[in-house]
N, C-alpha and C positions, 0 to 999 in steps of 0.2 A: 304243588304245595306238599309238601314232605309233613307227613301225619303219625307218630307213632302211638296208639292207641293204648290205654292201660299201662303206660312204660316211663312217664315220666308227672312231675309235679306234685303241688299240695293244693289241697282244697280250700284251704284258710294261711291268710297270710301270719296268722299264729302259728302253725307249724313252722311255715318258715324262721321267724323268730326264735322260735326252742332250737332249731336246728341251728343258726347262725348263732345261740349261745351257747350250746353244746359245743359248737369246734373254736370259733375265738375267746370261750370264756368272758366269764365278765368281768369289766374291768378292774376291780378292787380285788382280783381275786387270786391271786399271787400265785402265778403259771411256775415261776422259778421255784417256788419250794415243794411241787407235789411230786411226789414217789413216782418211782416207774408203773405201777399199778394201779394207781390214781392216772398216769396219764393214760395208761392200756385200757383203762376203764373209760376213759371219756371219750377217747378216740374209737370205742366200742358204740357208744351210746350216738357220737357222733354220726357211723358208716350208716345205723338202724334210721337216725332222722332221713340219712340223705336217701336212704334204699325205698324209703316210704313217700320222701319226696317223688322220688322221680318214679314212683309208681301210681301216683295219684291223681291225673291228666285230669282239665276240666269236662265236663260233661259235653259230650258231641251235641252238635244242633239235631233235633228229631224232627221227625216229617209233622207241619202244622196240618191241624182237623181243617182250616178253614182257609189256610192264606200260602205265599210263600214270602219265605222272611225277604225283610227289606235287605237293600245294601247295608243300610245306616247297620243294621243287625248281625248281618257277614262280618262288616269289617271289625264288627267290638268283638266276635267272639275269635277273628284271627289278633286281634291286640292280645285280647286276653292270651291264649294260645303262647301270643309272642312272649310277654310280661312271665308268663310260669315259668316257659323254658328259660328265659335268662335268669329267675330265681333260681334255679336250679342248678343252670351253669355255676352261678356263683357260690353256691351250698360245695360242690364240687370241689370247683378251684380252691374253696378255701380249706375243704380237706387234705387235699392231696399236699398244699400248704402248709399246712398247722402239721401233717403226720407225715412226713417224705419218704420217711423207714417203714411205715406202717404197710401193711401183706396187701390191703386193699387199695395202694396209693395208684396205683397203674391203674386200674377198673376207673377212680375216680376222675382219672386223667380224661378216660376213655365218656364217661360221663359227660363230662364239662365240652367236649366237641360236640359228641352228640346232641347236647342241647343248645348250644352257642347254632349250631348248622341252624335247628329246629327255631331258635328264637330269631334269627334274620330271616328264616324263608316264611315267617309268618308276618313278618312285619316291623321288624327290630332292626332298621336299618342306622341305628345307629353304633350299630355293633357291626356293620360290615369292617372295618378298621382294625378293629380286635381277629375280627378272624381272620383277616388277611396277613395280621401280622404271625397268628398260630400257624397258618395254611406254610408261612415260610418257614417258621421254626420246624413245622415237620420235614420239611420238603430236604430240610441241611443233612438230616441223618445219613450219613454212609451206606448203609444198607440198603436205602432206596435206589429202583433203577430208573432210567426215564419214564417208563410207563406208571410205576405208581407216583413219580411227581408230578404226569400231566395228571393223571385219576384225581389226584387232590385238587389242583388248578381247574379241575372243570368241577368238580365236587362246588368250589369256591362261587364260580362261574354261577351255576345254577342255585346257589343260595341266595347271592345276591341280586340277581335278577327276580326269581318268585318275591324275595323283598320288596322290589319295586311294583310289583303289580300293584299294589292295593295304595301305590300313588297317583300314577298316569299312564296309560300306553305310552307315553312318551317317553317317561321316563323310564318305565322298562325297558323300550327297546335301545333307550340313549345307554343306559348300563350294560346293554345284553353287545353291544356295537362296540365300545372301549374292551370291555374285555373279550371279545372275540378278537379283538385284532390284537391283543397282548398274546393272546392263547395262539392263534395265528405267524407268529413273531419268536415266541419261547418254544415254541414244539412246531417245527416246519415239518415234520415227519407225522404228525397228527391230521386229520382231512377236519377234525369239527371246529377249530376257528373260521376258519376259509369258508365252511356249509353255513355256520351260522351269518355269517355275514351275507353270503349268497342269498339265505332266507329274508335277511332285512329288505336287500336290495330288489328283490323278488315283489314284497310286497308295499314298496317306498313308495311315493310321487314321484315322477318322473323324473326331476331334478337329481333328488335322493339317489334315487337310484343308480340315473347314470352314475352318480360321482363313487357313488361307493363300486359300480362296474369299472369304474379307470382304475381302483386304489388293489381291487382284490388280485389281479394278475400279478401282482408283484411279489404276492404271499402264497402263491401254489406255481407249482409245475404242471398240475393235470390238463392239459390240452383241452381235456370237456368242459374245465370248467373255464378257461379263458375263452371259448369259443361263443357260451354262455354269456360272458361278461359284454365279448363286442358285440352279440346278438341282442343284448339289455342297451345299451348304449343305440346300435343301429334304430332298432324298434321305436324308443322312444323321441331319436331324433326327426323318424320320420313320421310320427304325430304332427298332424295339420296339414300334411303337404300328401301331393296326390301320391295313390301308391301303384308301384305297373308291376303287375303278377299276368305270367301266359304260363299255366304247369298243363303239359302233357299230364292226358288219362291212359288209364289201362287200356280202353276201346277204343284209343284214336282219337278221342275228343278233344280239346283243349280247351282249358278253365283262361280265358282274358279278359281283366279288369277292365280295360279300355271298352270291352263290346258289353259291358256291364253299365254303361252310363244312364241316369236316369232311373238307377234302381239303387235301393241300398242294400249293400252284399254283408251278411254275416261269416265270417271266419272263424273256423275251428280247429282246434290245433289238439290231437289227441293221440295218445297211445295205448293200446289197449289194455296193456300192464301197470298203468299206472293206478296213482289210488285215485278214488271219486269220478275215475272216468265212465264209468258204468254209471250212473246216477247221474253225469253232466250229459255225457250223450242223450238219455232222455229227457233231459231238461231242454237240451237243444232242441230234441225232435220236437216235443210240448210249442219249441217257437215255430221251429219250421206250418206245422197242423194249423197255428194262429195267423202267422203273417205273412206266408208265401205268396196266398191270394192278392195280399197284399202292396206285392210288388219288394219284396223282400227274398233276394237269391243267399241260398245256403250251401256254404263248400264245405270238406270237410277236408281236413292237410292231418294224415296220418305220419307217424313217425317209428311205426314198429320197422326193424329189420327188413323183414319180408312179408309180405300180405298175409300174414299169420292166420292161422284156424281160428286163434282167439280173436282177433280183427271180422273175422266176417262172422263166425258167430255173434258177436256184438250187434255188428250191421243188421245181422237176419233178424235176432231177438224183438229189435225194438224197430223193425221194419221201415227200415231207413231206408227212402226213397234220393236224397239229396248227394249229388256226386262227389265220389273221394280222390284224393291227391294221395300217393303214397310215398312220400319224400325220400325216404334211405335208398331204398330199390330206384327209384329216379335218380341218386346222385347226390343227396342231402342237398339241395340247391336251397331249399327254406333255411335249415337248418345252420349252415353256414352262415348265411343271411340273419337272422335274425336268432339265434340260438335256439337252446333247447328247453321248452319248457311249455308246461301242460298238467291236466287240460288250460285252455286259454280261447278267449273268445275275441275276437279285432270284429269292427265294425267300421263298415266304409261307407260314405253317403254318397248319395246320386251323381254329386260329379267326381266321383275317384277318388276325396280325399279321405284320408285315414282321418277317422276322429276320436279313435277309444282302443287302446290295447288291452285294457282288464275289465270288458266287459262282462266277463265270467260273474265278478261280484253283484248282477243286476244289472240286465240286458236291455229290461222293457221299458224302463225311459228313455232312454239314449235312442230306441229301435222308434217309438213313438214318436219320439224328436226329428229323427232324422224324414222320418216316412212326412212329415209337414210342412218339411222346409221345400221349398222348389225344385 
């Protein structure tokens, strides 16, 4: 949510009024017959409303002695938020309107984006339409090269989406989804439609997901991430059905789901460069300590490179007893299979079958569930 502090709005919806009588005058008041001086003057008094406006932001929410604010609270003070900046948009537009010649008309221009951005990413979506239609008018200028017309398109991108937060996740990510695949489609030379989409699909239902995994190879050339898309597609098709993993170890042992029957196996899929995998690994160990006894077997399917320093220091730190797969140095044989992605937690029950690829979100019912079935 895009915040500029101290930089724009009025406090009272009577400033605004002075201010939008200042630049449109009132009506009886005969714009055709005043002097150049008379208008230099009002267009003077005008820029002073608007500069005051938009330096007048509503009061930030402050930490409560007793509680923390509700939703119901959040969302009136992003209305609010939203409401000032498009008064202020419009104090703007109507200056740079009323005064076209005027030294400040460019600043007011500059203005009126500014808070038109500011009044959709807090909640003014109904001014996504308006900006879309600015986003293009700027995008026509000459002067512009590809990069600053994607800059605007994703500028766009992320106004309108923060807009929909304060509807639904759904509806954010239904917004965040159409225009990633526009953004994806107008700048095939950009990687962030394509990642965004990836993101969706990452974290969809499996339905979801697969389909946006069939739609995204059409919209990149990167190799990684198509390999990503059939390893989302593989993964989730083989949800339900038994899974047959035999990964050679480093020491000559070999990790085979088949000689696993009768227990339920956790999978963990990690790299040690990634983010959150230092905090999941011990999340995992935390399960390994609880349910091994159990009868719950824990692998772990690495994906760095080569058996990295920073891989086994990981291992040593948080004294990781439970044996690892190191996939790339092996051949990427997971990774081909089921793509890349991490941390990531699968859970397999007693007879073989995969029953959970995103166990990562919360392990211990699904681990519970499974440990009581037969």
């Amino acid at each position: 949510m895009t915040f500029i502090p101290g930089h724009f709005f009025t406090k009272t919806k009577g400033h605004l009024l002075l201010a939008l009588f200042l630049i449109l005058g009132h009506p009886n008041s005969g714009w055709a017959g005043t002097t150049n001086a008379e208008a230099a003057s009002a267009a003077d008094l005008a820029w002073q409303a608007l500069q005051h406006a938009q330096a007048s932001p509503p009061e930030p929410l402050k930490q409560l002695p007793d509680r923390m604010y509700s939703d119901q609270e959040i969302l009136a003070y992003y209305n609010l938020v939203a409401t000032r900046a498009g008064e202020v948009a419009d104090l703007a537009k109507n200056f740079y309107t009323q005064y076209p010649d005027n030294a400040q008309a460019a600043a007011a221009r500059k203005i009126y984006l500014e808070m038109l951005y500011t009044s959709v990413e807090s909640n003014t979506t109904n001014r996504i339409a308006e900006l879309e239609t600015v986003t293009r008018e700027l995008q026509q200028a000459p002067e512009l090269d590809e990069s600053a017309r994607f800059q605007l398109s994703l500028h766009l991108l992320h106004s309108a989406v923060s807009g929909r937060e304060h509807q639904s996740t759904e509806a954010m990510r239904a917004e965040l989804e159409q225009r990633a695949r526009q953004l994806a489609r107008d700048y095939p030379n950009h990687p962030d439609g394509v990642n965004f989409l990836l993101g969706i699909a990452r974290a969809a239902a499996p339905e979801k997901a697969a389909a946006l995994a069939r739609d995204i190879p059409a919209l990149t050339a990167d190799a990684k991430i198509k390999t990503e898309c059939q390893g989302l597609i593989n993964r989730f098709a083989a949800l339900g059905h038994p899974l047959k993993l035999k990964l050679p170890l480093a020491d000559g042992r070999v990790l085979d789901l088949e000689q696993m029957r009768g227990k339920v196996v956790c999978l963990f899929f990690w790299d040690a460069g990634a983010s959150y995998t230092a905090k999941a690994i011990w999340a995992v160990n935390g399960l390994y300590k609880t349910y091994h006894a159990q009868g719950v077997e824990f692998w772990g399917l690495n994906f760095d490179a080569t058996p990295a320093a920073a891989a086994a220091t990981l291992l040593k730190d948080y004294q990781i007893e439970w044996p690892q797969y190191y996939d790339l140095p092996a051949g990427g044989k997971i990774q081909q299979q089921f793509g890349y992605a991490q941390p990531m937690v699968w859970l397999v029950d007693k007879k073989g079958v995969l029953r959970d690829v995103k166990a990562q979100h919360g392990p211990e019912p699904m681990i519970q569930k499974l440990l009581a079935e037969p």
